[in-house]
N, C-alpha and C positions, 0 to 999 in steps of 0.2 A: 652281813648278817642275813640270816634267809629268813624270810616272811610269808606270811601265805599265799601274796600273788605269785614269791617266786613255786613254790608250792605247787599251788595251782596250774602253771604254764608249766612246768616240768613234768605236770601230770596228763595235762594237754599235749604233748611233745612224743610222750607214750604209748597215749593211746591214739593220737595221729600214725604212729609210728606202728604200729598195730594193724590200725586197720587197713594201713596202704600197705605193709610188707609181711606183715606176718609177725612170727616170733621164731623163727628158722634163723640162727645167725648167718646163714649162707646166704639169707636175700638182705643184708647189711640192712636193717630196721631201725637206721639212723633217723628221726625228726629233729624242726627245729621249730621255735614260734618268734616273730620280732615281734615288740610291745612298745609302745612308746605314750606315755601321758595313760598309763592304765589300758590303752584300747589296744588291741589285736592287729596289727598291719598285712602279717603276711602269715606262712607258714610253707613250709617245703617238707619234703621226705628226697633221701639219699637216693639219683636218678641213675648215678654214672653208667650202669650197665641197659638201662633202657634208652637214653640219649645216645649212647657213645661220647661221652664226654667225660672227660677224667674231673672237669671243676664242675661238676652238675652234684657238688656234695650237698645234704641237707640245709646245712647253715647257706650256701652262695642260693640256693632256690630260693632260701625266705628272703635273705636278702635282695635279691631280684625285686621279688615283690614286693617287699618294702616299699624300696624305691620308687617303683611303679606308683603305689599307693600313695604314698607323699609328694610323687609330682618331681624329684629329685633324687639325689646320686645319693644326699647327706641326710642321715637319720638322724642326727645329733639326737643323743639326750636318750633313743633306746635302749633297751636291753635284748640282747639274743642270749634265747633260753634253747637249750641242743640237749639229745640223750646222753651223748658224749663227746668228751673235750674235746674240742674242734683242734685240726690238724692247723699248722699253719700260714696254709694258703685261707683257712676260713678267719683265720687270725687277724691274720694281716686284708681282708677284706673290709672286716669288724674296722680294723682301722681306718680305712679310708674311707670308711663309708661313716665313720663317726660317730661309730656306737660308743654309748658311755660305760656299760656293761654287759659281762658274758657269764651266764650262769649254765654248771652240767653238772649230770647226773653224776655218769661213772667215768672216771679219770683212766691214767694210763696203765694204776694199779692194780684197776678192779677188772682190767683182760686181757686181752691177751694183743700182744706186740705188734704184733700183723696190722695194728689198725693206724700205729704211729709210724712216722719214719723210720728206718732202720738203722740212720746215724743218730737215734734215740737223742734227736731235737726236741725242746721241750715247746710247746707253745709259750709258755712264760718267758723263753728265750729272745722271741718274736718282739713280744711286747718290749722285752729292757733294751735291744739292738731299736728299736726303733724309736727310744726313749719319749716312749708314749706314759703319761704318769695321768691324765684322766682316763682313761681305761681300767677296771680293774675285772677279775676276774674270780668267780667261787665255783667249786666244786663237791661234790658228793651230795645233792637235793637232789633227795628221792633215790640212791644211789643202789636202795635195794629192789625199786623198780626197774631201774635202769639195764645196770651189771647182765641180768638173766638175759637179755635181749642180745650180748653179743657172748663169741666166745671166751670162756675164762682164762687166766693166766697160765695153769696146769692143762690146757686141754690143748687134741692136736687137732688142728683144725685141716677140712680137705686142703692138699697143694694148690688145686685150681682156686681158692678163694683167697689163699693168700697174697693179695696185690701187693703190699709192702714190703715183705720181707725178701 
């Protein structure tokens, strides 16, 4: 059930996401925010093409810093709040890192394919293979915030930005 902290961080994640990338889908204007006991830990934006690093995705940044923040590897008990449903390697991070919750915007519906795998793995696949059952997972908070920030389902995006496909 979403509530208005989630709300809140999903709107925080936005305009994180904003103001470090633009609103150009071509600079991937992915955010993410960790939260844990109400307070703010960490927050990242989507680095891969300024690192060189294919896992410098938004959600692995915040969670970085999380960690950092807490002193440890294991967030237990957070929530990661991301623009969009994290792919998953940010998934399966979530899990080892022991987040208890993942909340996003806009899902795999609301654009366009390029941003998910191409063997159209779902992240929820992630979670039941690794039969993690406190993790849960919601989507579409704030999804009409979200959505405009990447390319749509119908639209062709340039070839050079399509990494996934």
């Amino acid at each position: 059930m979403t509530d208005n902290l989630d709300q809140d961080m999903i709107r925080k994640a936005v305009d994180l996401a904003v103001a470090e990338k633009g609103t150009d889908p071509a600079n991937m204007p992915i955010a993410a925010v960790v939260v844990r006991d109400g307070k703010v830990l960490a927050t990242g934006v989507n680095r891969t093409a300024q690192d060189c690093d294919a896992t410098a995705h938004a959600e692995i940044v915040a969670l970085r810093g999380a960690g950092q923040a807490a002193g440890e590897m294991r967030i237990e008990g957070a929530t990661l709040y991301t623009t969009l449903q994290p792919c998953g390697m940010c998934t399966m991070a979530s899990i080892w890192a022991g987040v208890s919750r993942i909340v996003y915007g806009a899902g795999r519906d609301d654009v366009h394919g390029m941003y998910f795998e191409d063997r159209h793995l779902s992240t929820f696949d992630f979670v039941a293979d690794a039969f993690k059952d406190d993790l849960t997972l919601e989507g579409g908070v704030l999804v009409e915030a979200c959505a405009p920030l990447y390319y749509g389902p119908d639209d062709d995006p340039p070839e050079e930005v399509q990494g996934n496909d």
